[in-house]
FIKOLZA-1660 file (N, C-alpha, C; in steps of 0.1 Angstrom, whole numbers, plus 5000, padded with zeros to 4 digits):
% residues 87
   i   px   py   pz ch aa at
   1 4886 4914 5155  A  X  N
   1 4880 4924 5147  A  X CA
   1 4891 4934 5141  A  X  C
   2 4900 4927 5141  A  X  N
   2 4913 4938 5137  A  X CA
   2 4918 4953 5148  A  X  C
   3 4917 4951 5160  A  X  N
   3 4921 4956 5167  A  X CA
   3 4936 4953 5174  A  X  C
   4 4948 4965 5174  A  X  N
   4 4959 4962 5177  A  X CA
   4 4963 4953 5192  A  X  C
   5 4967 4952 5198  A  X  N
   5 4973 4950 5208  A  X CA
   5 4975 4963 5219  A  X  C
   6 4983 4971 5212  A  X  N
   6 4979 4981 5219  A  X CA
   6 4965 4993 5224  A  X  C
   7 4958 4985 5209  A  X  N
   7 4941 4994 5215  A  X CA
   7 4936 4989 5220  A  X  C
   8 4940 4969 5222  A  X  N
   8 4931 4963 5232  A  X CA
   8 4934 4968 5245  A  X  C
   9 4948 4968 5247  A  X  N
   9 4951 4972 5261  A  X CA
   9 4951 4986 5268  A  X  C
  10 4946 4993 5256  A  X  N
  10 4938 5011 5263  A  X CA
  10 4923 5005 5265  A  X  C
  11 4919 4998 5261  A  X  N
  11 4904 4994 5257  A  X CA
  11 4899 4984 5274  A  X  C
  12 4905 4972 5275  A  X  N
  12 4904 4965 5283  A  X CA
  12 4896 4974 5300  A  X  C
  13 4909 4976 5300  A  X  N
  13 4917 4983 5317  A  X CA
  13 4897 4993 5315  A  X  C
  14 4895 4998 5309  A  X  N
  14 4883 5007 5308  A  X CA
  14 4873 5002 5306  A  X  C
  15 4872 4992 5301  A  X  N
  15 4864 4985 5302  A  X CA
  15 4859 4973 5312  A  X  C
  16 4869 4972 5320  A  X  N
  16 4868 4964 5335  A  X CA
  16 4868 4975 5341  A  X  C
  17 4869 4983 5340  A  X  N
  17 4864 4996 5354  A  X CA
  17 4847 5002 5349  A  X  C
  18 4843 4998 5342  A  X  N
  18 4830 5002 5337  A  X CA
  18 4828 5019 5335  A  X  C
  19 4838 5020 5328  A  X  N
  19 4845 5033 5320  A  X CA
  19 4844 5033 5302  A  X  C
  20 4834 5029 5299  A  X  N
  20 4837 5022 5286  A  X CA
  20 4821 5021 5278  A  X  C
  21 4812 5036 5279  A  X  N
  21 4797 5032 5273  A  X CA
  21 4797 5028 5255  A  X  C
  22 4788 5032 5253  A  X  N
  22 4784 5029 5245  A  X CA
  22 4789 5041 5233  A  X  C
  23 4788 5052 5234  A  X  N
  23 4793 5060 5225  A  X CA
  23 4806 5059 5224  A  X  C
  24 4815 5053 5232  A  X  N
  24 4829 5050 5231  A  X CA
  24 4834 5036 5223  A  X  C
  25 4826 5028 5223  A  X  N
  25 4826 5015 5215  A  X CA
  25 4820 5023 5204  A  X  C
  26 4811 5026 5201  A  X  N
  26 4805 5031 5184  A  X CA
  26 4821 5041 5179  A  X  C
  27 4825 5051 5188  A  X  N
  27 4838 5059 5184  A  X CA
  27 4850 5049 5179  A  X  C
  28 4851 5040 5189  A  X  N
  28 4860 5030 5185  A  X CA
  28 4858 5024 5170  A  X  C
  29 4847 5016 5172  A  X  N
  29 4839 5011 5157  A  X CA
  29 4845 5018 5146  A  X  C
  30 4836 5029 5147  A  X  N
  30 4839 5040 5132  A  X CA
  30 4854 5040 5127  A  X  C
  31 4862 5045 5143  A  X  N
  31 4875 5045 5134  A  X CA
  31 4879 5037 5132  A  X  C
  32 4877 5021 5138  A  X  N
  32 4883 5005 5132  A  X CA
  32 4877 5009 5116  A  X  C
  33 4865 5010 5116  A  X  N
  33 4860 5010 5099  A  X CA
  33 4866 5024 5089  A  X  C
  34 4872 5030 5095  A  X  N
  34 4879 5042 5085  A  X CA
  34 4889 5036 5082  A  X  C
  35 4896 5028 5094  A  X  N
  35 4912 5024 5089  A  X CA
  35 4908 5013 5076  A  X  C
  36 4899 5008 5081  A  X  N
  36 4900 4992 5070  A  X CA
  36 4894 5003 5058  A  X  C
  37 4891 5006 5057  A  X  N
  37 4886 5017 5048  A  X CA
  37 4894 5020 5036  A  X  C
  38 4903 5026 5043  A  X  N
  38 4919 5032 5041  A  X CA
  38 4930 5024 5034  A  X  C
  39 4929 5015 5039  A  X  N
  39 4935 5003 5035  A  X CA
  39 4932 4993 5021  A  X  C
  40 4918 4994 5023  A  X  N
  40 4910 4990 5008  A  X CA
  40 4914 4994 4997  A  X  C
  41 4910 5009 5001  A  X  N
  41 4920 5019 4993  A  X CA
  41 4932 5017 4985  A  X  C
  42 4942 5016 4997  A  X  N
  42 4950 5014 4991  A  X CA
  42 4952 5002 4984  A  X  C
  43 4951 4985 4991  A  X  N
  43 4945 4981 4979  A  X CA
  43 4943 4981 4967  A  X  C
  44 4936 4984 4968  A  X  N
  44 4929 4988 4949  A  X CA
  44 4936 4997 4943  A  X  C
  45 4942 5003 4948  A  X  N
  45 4952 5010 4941  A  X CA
  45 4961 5003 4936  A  X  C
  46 4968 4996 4943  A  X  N
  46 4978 4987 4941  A  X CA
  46 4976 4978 4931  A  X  C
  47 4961 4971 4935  A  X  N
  47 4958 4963 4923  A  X CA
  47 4959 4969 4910  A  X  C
  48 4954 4981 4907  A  X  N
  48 4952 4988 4898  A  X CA
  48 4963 4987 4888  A  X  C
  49 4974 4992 4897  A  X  N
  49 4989 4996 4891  A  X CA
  49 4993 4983 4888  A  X  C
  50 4993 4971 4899  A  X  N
  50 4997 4954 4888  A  X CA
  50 4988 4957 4875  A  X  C
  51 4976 4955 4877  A  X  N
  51 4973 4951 4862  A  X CA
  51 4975 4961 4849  A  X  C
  52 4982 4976 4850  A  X  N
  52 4983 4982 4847  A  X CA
  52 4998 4976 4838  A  X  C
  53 5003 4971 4847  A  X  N
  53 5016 4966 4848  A  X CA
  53 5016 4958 4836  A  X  C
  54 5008 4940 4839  A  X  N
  54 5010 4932 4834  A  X CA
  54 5002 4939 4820  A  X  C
  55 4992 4950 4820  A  X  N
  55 4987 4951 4803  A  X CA
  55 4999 4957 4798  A  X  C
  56 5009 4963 4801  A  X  N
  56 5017 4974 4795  A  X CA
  56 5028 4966 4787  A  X  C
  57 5027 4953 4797  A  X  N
  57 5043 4945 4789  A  X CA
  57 5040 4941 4772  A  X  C
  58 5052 4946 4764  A  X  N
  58 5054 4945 4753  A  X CA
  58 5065 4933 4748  A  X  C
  59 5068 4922 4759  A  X  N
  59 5078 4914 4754  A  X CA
  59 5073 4899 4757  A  X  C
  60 5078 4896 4752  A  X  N
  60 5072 4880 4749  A  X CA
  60 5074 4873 4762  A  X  C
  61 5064 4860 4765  A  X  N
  61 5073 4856 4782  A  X CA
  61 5076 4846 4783  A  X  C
  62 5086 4841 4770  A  X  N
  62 5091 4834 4771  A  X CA
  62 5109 4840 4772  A  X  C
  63 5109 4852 4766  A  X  N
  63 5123 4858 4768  A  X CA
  63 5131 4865 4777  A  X  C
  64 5141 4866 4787  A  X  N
  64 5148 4871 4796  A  X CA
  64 5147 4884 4788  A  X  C
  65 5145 4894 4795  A  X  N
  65 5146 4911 4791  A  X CA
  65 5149 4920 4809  A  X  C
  66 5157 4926 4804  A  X  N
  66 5160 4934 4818  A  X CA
  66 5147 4943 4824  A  X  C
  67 5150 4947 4831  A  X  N
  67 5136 4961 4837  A  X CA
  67 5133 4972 4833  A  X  C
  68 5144 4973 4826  A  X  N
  68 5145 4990 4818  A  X CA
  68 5133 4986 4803  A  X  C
  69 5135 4973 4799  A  X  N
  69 5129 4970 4786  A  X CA
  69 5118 4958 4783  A  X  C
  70 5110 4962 4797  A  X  N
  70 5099 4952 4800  A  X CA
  70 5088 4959 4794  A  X  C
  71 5085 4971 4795  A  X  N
  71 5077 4977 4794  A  X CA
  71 5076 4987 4780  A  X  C
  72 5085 4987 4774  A  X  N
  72 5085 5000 4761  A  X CA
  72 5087 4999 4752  A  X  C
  73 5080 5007 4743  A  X  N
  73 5072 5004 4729  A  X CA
  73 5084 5003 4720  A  X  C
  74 5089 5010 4725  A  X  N
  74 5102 5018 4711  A  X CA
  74 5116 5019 4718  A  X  C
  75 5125 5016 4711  A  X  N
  75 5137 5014 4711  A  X CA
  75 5146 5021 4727  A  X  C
  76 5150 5019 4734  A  X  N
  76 5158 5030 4746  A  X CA
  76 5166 5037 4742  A  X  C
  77 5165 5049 4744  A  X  N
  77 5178 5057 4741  A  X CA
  77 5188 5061 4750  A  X  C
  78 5200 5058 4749  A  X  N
  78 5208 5058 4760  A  X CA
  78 5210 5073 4767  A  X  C
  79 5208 5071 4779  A  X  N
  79 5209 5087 4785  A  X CA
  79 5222 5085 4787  A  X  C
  80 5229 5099 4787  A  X  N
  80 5246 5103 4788  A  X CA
  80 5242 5112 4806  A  X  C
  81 5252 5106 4813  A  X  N
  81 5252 5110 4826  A  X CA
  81 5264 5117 4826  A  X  C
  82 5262 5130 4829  A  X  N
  82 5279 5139 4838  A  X CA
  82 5283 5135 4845  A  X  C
  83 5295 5132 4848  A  X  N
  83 5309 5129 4855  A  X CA
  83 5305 5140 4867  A  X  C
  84 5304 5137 4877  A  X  N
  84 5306 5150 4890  A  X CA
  84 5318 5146 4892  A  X  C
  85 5326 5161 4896  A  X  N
  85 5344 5164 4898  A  X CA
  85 5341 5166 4914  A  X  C
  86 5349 5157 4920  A  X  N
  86 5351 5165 4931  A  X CA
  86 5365 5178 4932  A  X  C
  87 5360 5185 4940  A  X  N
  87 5368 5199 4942  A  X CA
  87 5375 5201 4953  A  X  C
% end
C-alpha cells in the first residue's frame, strides 16, 4: 500500500504487541492518503509544464537547434556579461 520500510517497522513491533487499534490504522491511512495526494499533485504539475513545453516549441523537428532557441518566437538578443576583476 505504499508504506516505507521504515513505517512498516514502527508499525509492526505495535502491532504484535496489540498496541495498534483502530484509530491508529485510520491515522496511518489518512496520512498514507495525503502523501499520495501530494504527489499527484505534483504530478500534474509536472505534466502540465511538459505539455506546456512541447506546445511552446517553435522549430521544426526535423532540425538540430540549441536550448536557448527551442522555444522563442523572435530573434535572441545577445546579453553582454561584465568581466568581474578580482582585487
Amino acid at each position: 500500500m505504499g508504506f516505507s520500510l521504515a513505517q512498516i517497522g514502527e508499525i509492526l513491533p505495535r502491532l504484535a504487541a496489540g498496541q495498534f487499534g483502530r484509530a491508529e490504522i485510520e491515522k496511518q491511512l489518512h496520512a498514507k492518503l495525503a502523501e499520495i495526494e501530494a504527489q499527484i499533485l505534483k504530478l500534474q504539475e509536472l505534466k502540465q509544464a511538459l505539455m506546456d513545453t512541447f506546445a511552446s516549441l517553435q522549430c521544426a523537428p526535423d532540425i538540430a537547434v540549441s536550448a536557448a532557441h527551442a522555444t522563442v518566437n523572435e530573434p535572441v538578443k545577445p546579453v553582454r556579461i561584465k568581466k568581474l576583476h578580482a582585487r
